[in-house]
N, C-alpha and C positions, 0 to 999 in steps of 0.2 A: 630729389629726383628718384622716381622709381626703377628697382633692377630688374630688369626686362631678363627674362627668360630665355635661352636660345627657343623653344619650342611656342613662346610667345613673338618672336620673330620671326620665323618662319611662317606664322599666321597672318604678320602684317605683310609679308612677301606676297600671299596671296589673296589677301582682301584686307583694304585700312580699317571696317566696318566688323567684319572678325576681331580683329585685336582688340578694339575698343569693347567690343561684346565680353570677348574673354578677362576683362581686365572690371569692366563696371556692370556686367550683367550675366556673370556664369553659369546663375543658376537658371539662364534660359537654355543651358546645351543641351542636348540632348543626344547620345552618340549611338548611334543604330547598332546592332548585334554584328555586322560584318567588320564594321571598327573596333569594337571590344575585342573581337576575336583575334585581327590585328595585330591589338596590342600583347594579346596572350601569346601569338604566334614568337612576338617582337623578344616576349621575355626568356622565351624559349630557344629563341635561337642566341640569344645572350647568355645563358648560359653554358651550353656547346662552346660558343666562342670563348671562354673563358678557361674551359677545358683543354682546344685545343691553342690557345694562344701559352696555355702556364700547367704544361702535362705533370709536372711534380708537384702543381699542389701549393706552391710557397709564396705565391701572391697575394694582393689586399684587396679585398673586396670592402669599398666605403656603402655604408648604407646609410642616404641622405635622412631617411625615415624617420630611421633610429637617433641619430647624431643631430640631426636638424642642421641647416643651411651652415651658420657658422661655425659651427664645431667640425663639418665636413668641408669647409674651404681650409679649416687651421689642418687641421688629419691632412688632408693631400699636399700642401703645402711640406708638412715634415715628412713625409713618405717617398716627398723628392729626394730628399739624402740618402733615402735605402738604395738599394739595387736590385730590386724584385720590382714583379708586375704590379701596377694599380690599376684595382677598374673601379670603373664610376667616379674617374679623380674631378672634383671639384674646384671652378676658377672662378675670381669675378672682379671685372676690372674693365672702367669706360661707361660704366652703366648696365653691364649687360653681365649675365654668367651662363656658364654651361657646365654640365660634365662629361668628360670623357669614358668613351664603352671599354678603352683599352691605352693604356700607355703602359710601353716596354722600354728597361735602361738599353743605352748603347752607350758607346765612349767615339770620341770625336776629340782627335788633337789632346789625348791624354785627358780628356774632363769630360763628365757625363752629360749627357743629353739623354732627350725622349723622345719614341715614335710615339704617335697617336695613330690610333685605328679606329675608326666611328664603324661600327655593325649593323648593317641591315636586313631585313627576309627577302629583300624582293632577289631579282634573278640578274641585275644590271644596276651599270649608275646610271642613277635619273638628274634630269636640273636640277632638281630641288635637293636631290643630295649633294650636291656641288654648293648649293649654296648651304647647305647644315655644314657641312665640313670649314666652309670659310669662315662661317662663323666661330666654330670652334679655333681651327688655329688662331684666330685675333684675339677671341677670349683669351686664350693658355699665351698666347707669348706677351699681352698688355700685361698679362699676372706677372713676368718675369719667368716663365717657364721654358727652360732652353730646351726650342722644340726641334728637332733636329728634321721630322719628316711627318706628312701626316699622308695616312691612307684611307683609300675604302672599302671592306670588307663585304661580299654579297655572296647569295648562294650560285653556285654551278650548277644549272639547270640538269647538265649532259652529266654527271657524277652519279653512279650505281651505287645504293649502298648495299654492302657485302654482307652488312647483318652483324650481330654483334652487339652494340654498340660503339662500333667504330666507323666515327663520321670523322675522320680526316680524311682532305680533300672537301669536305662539303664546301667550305666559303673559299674564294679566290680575291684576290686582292690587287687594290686598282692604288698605283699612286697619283697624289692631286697637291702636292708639296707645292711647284710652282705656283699653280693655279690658284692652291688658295693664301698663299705666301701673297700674292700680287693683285688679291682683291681686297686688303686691309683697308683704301681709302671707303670704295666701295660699301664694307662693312658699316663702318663708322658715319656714314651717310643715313644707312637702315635703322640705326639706332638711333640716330638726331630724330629722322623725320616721325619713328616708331615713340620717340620721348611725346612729339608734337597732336600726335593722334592722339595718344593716351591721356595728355591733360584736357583736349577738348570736352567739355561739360556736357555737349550731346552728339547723340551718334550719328558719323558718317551720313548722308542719303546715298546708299550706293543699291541698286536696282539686282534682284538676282539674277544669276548667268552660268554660263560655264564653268566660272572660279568655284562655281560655290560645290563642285564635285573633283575639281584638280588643284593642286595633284591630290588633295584630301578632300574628303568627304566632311563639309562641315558641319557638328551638330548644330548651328545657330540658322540651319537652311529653311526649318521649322517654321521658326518664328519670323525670320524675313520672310516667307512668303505670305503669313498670316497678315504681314501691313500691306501687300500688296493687294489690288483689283483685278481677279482671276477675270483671265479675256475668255469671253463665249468660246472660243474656237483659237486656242493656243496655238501659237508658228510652231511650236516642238512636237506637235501630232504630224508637222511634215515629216516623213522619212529621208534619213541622210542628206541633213544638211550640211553641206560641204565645199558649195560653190563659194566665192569670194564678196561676192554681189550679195547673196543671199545671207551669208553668215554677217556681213557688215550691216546689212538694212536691219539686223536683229541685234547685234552685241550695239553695234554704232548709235545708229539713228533707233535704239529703242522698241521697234515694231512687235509687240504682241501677240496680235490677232491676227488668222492669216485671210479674213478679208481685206487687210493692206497688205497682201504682199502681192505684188504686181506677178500677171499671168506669166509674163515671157521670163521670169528667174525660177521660173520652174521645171523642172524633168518631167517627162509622162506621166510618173508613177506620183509624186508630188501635187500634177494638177489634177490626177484622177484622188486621191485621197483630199484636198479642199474639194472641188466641184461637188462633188458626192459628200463631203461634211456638211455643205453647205445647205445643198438639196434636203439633203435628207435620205436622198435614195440609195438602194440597194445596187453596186454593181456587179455584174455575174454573168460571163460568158461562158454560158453554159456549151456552146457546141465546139470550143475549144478543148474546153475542161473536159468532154466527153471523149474528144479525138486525142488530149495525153493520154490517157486511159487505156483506150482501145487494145492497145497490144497483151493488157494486162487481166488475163483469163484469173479465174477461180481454181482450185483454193489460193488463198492469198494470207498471207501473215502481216501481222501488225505489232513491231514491239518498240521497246523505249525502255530505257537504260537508266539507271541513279548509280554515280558514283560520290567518290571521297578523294579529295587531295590533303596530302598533308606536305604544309612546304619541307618540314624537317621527317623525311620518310620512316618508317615503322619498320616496313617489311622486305627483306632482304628483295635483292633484284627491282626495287625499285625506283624511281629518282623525285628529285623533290616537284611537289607539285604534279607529279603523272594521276592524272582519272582513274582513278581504280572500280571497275565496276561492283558494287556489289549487290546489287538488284534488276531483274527484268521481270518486263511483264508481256506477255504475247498472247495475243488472241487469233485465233484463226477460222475462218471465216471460208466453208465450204459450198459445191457450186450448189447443193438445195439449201444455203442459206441459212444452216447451221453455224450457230458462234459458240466457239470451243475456248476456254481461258487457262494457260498454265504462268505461273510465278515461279520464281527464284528468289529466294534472302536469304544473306549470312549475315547474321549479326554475332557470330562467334568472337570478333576481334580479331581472328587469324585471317592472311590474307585469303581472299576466297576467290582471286584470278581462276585458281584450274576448274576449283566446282561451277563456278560461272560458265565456264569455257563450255565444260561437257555440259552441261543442260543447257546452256544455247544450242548446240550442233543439234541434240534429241528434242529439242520444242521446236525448232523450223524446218523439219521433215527435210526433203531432198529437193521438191521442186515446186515452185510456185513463185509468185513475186513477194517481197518481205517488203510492206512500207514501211517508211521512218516520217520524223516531221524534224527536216535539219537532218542530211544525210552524214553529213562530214565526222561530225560526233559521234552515231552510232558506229559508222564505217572505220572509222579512225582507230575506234575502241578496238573493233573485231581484229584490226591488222595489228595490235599493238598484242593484243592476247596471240597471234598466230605467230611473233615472230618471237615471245616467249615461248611458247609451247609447240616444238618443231612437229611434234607426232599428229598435232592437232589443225595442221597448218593447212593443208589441201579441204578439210572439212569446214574448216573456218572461212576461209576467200569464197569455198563455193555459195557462200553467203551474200558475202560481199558483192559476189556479181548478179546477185539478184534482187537487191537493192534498190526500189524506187522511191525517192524522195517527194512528198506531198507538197511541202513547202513551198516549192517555186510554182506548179499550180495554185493555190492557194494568194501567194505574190499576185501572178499574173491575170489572177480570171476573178477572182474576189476582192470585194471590197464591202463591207457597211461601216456606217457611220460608226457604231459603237466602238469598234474597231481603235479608234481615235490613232489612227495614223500608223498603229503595230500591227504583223501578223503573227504574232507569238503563239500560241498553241492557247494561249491562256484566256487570249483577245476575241480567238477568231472563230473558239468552240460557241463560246454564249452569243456570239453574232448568228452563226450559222444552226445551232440547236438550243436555245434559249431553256430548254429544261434541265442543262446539264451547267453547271458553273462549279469551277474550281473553288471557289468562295466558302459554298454548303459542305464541304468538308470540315469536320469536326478537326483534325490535328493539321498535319502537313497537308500545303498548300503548293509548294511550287519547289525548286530545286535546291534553293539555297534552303529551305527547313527541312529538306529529306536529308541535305548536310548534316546539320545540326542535329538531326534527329538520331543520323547515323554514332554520330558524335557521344553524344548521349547515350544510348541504347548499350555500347561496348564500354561505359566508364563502370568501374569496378563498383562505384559508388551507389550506382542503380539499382534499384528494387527490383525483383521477377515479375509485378503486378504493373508497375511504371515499364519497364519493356516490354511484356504484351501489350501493353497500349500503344507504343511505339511503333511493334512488329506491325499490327492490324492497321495505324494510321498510313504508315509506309505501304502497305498493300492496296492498301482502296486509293492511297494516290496514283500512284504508277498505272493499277487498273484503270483508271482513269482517263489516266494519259493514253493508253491505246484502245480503248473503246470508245474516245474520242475523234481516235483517227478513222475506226469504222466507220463512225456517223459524216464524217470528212470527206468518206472516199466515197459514200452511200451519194450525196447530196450530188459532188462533182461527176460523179459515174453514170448517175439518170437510175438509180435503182431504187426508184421509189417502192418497186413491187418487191421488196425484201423485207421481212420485219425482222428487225434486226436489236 
């Protein structure tokens, strides 16, 4: 019998076709860079936890690496008799093992027991953490480990850090003792069926779907779509599928292509994106898109924002996972039809909240309309910096209410095919201006690589010659993005007589 892995159980949790992969074909995974990152994030806040779970210092840290499987199930085993913290303790027992991110002594009725604590980044327990945790208690007490209480550890979203390096309070802690005390049968069921997968000789037929991004993102999604027959006109170019009818004719009954999805399970905005895939045709209500418009005279500003989250925050006054902006780009666009471009970037590493602050307020002058593409975001940003920086606050909202969002025009009055069912800024620029594509950019291409870029650019490790190339790829994207929206607002405006 093979010993299945808790993290190899958790895979057959969410697809039988996963764990067979992961167990007779691994080297088909392929794990995307926001999963790595993940995992780096994962290690990171593990060790925080370990800091603030064992502030003196005098705990075991088992490292599986080093020790290999069985010399760190014998290690945690004797480490039970100490009275100090163990992290990474190692169990294995029923077919299955785990290790634990934190076990702490307690005494009970005069004899020692153990808390377990499983650690995670996100900001909440999920199912799936529910079920990692069951697992583990089954693992640790099949071992014979007198587990006294097992919890869950996540970050507090609402928790300021003070700066320092003092992140107590960052993780809050959930107990799930009951819970997973009383899913042991349960467990042992996962493991039977997970034994039963893994000797099948060939893989699963199981069709891709929504598992194959919940709650993880699987690397093996690659290659299951590669067996599959990509439909002419895929159902997931419909926007927000979410009816019950519509999402069963698709997970259930199979459905593909959305020349079988029947006309009446669809919304307006659904049969206008088939109808028009289907055609081929352009839709564009143009005298609509003229009359949102109308109120919104010359000069006119156009900006968009790149920020940086870090779950485990940096810079004082901030909380984990907060957008920190540290780039804009604005163009402005006067009434003879003059287009004027200023930027902001801090890639110092220091937070760059205030200098963001004040060169937004001096790049969008005092009065005209400011577009966005997806207001919530920029607007969101600006009130989160105003209610930081109180001197700043009445110059910053005067922003805010001059705020016109493209996006819902753009939603409502446009549509092409190329589009394939998104109106993202990314989708709807090469539909509506075909000489302009995010694509022909040499570095950064979209938000999540001005992340990574940011990322980069500030590690100590970095060259001067590798971050001006960074600096410059970050700049011509964000330009990008708002002289995108000129051409956006040029089209829906009727301003052909502008060269722009």
């Amino acid at each position: 019998m093979r010993i299945l892995s808790k993290s190899k159980l958790l895979a057959f949790r969410q697809c039988l076709k996963r764990l067979w992969l992961e167990i007779h074909r691994p080297e088909l995974r392929q794990d995307s860079a926001s999963t790595q990152a993940s995992f780096a994030v994962g290690n990171q806040v593990g060790v925080i936890a370990r800091r603030l779970y064992d502030p003196q210092g005098k705990g075991q840290l088992i490292d599986v690496q080093a020790e290999g499987f069985e010399a760190a199930f014998v290690l945690s085993r004797n480490l039970l008799d100490s009275s100090r913290p163990i992290f990474e303790a190692g169990f294995s027992s029923c077919g299955a093992q785990a290790f634990a991110d934190v076990m702490l002594p307690a005494k009970r009725a005069g004899k020692k027991v153990w808390k377990m604590v499983e650690v995670k980044s996100s900001t909440s327990v999920k199912d799936y953490h529910r079920d990692d945790v069951a697992v583990q208690a089954f693992v640790a007490r099949s071992a014979g480990v007198p587990l006294l209480s097992v919890g869950l550890a996540h970050i507090d979203s609402h928790w300021v850090y003070p700066g320092g390096e003092d992140y107590q309070g960052l993780l809050v802690e959930t107990d799930l003792t009951d819970e997973a005390f009383g899913r042991e049968a349960e467990v042992k069921t996962w493991i039977a069926e997970a034994q039963s997968i893994v000797r099948r000789r060939r893989e699963p037929k199981i069709a891709t779907g929504r598992r194959c991004v919940q709650p993880y993102a699987c690397g093996f999604l690659g290659y299951c779509e590669s067996l599959e027959t990509e439909a002419k006109f895929p159902v997931n170019w419909l926007p927000k599928i979410q009816t019950k009818a519509l999402r069963a004719l698709i997970e259930v009954e199979g459905v593909t292509d959305m020349r079988k999805v029947p006309d009446e399970l669809l919304n307006e905005r659904q049969l206008r994106v088939k109808s028009h895939t289907l055609t081929g045709k352009t839709y564009f209500d143009s005298r609509n898109a003229l009359a949102d418009l109308a109120a919104c005279k010359l000069p006119a500003y156009f900006i968009d924002f790149e920020t940086i989250q870090f779950v485990v925050p940096v810079w004082k006054a901030t909380r984990p996972n907060q957008n920190i902006p540290f780039q804009f780009s604005v163009h402005r666009l006067a009434r003879t039809g003059k287009l004027d471009h200023q930027a902001f970037l801090d890639l110092s590493g220091k937070d760059p909240s205030r200098a963001f602050a004040e060169s937004l307020i001096n790049a969008c002058g005092e009065t005209g309309p400011v577009f966005v593409y997806n207001a919530s975001f920029e607007a969101t940003r600006i009130r989160e910096l105003a209610d930081r920086f109180p001197r700043m606050k009445k110059a910053l909202l005067a922003i805010t209410d001059r705020v016109v969002d493209l996006r819902p025009i753009a939603e409502q009055r446009y549509y092409h095919p190329k589009q394939q069912g998104s109106w993202s800024l990314k989708k709807v620029l090469p539909a509506i201006v075909p000489e302009l594509r995010y694509d022909a950019l040499p570095g950064v291409q979209d938000g999540g690589m001005a992340m990574n870029a940011y990322v980069e650019a500030v590690s100590p490790d970095t060259t001067p010659a590798r971050m001006a190339r960074i600096e410059q790829e970050l700049l011509d994207y964000c330009k990008l993005d708002t002289y995108a929206m000129v051409r956006l607002w040029q089209v829906f405006a009727g301003r052909g007589d502008l060269t722009i």
